[in-house]
N, CA, C and O atoms as CSV, one atom per row, in Angstrom:
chain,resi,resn,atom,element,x,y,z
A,1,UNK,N,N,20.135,-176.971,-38.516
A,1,UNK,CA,C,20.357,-177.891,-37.403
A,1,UNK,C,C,19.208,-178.902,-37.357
A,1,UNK,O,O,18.042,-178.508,-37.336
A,2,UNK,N,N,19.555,-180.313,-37.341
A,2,UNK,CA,C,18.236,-180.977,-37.337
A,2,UNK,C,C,18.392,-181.601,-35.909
A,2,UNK,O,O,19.542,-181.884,-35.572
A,3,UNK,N,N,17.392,-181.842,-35.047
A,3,UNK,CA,C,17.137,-182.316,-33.967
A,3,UNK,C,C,16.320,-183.788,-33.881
A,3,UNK,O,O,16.018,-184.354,-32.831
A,4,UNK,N,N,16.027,-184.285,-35.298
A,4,UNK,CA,C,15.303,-185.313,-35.404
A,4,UNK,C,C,13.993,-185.485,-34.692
A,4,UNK,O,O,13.243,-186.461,-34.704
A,5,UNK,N,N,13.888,-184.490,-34.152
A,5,UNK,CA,C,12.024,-184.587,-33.171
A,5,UNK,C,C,11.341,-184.180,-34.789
A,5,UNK,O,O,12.022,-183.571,-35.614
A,6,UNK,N,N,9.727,-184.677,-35.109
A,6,UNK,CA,C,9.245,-183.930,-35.688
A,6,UNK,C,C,8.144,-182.359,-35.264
A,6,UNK,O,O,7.421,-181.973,-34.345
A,7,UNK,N,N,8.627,-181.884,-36.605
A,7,UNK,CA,C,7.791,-180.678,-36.076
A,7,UNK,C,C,7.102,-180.879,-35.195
A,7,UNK,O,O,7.446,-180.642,-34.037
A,8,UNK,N,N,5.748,-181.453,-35.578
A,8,UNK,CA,C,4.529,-181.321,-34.340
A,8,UNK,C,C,5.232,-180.925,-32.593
A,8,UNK,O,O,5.002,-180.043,-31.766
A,9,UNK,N,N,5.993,-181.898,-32.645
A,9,UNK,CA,C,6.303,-182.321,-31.521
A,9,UNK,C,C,6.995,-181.081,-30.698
A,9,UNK,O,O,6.500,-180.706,-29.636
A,10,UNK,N,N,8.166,-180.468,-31.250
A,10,UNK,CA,C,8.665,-179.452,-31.240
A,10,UNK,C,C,7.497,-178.099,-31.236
A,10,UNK,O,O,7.793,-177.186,-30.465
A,11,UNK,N,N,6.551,-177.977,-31.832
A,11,UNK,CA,C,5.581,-177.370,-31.526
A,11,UNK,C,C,4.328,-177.013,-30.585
A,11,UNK,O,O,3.708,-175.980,-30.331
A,12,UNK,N,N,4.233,-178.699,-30.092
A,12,UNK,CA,C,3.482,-178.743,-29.032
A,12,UNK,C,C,4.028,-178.077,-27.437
A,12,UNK,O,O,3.421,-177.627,-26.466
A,13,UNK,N,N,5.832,-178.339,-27.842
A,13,UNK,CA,C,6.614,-177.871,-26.585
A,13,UNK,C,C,6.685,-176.929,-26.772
A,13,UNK,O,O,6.802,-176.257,-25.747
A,14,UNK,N,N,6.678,-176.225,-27.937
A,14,UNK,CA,C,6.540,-174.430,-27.691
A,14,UNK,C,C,5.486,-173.625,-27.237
A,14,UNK,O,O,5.547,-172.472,-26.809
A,15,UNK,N,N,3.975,-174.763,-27.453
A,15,UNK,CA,C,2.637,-174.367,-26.969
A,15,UNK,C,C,2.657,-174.424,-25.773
A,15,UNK,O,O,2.300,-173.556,-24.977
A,16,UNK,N,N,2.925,-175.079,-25.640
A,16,UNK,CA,C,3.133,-175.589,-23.579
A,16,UNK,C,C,3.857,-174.052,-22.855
A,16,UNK,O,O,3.326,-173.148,-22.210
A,17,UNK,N,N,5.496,-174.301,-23.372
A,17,UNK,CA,C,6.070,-172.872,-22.141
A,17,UNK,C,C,5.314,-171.776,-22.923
A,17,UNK,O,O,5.234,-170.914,-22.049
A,18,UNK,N,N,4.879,-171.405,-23.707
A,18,UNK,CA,C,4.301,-170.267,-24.107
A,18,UNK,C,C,3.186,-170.132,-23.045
A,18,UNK,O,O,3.218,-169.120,-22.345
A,19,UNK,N,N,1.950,-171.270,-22.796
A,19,UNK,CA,C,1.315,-170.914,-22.040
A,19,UNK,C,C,1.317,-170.731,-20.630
A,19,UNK,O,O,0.485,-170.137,-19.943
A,20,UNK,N,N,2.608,-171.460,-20.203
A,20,UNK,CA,C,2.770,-171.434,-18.624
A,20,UNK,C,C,3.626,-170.407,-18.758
A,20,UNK,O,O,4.138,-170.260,-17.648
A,21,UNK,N,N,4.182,-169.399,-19.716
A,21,UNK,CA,C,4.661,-168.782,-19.340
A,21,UNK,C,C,3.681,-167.106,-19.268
A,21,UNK,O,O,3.943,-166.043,-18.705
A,22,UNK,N,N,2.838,-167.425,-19.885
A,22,UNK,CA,C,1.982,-166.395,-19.737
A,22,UNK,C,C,1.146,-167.013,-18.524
A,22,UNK,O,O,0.549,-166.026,-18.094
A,23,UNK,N,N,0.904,-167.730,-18.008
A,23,UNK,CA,C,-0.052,-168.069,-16.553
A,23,UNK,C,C,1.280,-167.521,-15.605
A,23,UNK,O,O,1.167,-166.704,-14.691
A,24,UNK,N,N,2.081,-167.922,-15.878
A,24,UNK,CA,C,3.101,-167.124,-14.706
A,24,UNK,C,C,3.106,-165.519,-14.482
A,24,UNK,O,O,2.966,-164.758,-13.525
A,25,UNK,N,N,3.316,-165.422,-15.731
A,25,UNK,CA,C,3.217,-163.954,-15.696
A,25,UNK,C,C,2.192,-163.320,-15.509
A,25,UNK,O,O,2.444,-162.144,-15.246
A,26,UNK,N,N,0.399,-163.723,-15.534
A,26,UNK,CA,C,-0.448,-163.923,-15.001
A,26,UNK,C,C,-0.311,-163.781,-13.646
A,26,UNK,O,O,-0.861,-162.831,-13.089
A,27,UNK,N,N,0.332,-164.569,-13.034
A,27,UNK,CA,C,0.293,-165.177,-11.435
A,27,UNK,C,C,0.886,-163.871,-10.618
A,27,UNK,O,O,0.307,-163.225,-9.744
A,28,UNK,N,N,2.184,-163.675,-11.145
A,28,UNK,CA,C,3.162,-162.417,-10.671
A,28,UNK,C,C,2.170,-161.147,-11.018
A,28,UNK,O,O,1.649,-160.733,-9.983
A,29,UNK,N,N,1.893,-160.644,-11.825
A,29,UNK,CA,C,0.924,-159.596,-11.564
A,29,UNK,C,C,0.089,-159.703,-10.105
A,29,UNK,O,O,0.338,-159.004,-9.122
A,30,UNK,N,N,-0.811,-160.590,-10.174
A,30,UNK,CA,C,-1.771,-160.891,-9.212
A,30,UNK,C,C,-1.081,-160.806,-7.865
A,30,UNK,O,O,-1.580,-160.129,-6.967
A,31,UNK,N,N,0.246,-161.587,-7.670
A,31,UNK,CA,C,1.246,-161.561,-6.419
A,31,UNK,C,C,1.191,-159.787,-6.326
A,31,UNK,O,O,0.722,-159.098,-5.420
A,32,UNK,N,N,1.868,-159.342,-7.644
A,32,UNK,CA,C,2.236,-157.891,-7.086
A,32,UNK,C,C,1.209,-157.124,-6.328
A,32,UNK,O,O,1.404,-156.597,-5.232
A,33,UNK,N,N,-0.323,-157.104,-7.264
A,33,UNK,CA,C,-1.135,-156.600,-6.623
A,33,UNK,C,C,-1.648,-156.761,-5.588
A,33,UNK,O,O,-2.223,-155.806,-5.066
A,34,UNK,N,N,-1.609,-158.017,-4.951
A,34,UNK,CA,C,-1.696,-158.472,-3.656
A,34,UNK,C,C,-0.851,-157.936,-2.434
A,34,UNK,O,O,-1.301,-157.958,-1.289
A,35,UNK,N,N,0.380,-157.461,-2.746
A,35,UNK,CA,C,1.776,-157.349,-1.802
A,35,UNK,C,C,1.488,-156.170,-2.090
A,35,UNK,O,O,1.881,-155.451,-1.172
A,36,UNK,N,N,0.899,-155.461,-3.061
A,36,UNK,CA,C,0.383,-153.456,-3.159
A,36,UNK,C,C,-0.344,-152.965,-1.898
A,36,UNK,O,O,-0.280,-152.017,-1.114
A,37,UNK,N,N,-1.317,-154.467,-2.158
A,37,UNK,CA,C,-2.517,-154.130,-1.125
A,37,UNK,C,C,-2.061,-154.845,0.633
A,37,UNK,O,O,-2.954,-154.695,1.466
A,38,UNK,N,N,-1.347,-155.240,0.904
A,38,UNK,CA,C,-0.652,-155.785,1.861
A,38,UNK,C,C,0.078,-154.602,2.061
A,38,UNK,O,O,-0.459,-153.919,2.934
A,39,UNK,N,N,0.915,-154.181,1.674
A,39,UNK,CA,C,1.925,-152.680,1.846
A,39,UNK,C,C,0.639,-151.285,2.516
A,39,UNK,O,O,0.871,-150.653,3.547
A,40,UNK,N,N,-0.198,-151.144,1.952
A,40,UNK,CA,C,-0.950,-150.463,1.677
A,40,UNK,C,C,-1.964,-150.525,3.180
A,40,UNK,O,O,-2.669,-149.589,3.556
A,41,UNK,N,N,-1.859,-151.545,3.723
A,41,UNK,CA,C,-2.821,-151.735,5.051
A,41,UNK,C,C,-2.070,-151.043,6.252
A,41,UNK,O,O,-0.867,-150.828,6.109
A,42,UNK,N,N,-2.642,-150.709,7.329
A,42,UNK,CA,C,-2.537,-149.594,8.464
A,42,UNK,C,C,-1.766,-150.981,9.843
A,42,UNK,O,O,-2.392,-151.447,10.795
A,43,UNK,N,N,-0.789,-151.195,9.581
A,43,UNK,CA,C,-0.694,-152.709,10.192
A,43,UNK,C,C,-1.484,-151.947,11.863
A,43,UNK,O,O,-2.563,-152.351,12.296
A,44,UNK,N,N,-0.703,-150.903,12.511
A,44,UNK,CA,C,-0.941,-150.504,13.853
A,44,UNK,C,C,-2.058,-150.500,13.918
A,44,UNK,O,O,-2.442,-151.193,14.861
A,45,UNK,N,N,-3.105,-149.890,13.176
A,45,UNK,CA,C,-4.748,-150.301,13.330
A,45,UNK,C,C,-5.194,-151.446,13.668
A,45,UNK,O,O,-5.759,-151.435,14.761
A,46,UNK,N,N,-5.157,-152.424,13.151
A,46,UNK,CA,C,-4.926,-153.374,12.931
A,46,UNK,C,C,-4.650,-154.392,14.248
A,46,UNK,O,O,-5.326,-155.335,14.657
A,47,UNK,N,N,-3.447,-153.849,14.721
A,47,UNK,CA,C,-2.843,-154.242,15.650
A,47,UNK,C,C,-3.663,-153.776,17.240
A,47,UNK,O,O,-4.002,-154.433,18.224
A,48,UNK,N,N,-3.749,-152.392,16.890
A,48,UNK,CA,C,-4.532,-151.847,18.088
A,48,UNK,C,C,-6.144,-152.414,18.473
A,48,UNK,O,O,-6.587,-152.486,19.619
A,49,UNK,N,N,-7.004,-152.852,17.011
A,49,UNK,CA,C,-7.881,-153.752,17.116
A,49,UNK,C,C,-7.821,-154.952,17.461
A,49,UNK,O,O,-8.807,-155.534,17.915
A,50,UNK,N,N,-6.369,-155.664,17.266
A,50,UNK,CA,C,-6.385,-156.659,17.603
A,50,UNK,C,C,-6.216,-156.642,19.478
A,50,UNK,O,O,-6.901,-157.394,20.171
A,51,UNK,N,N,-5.406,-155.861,19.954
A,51,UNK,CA,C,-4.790,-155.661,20.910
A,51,UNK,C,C,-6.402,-155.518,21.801
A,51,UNK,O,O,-6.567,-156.266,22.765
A,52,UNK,N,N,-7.396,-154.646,21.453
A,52,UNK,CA,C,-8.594,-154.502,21.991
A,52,UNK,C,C,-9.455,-155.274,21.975
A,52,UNK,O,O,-10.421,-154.984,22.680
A,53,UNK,N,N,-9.514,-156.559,21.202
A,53,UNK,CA,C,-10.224,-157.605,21.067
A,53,UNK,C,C,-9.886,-158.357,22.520
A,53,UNK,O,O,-10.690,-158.925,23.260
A,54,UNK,N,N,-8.978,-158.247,22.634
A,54,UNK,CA,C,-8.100,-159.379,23.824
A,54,UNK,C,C,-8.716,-159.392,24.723
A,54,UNK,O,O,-8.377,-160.068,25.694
């Protein structure tokens, strides 16, 4: 199949989503572990401190 782009070119676009696709997948880890540690918090503590601050 020829697409008439030259290589390079076609290559540079494979460098590109390759790397945003690993920064994404990067990113989503970091989300998950974030929403681990969000799940993971005592909200009513929290709440009851807040409630006592008042």
């Amino acid at each position: 199949m020829r697409t008439r782009l030259p290589h390079g070119h076609i290559a540079t676009h494979a460098a590109n989503i390759s790397f945003h696709a690993q920064r994404l997948n990067r990113c989503a880890a970091e989300l998950s572990a974030a929403l681990a540690e969000l799940q993971a918090l005592d909200v009513r503590a929290l709440l009851a401190e807040f409630e006592a601050a008042r």
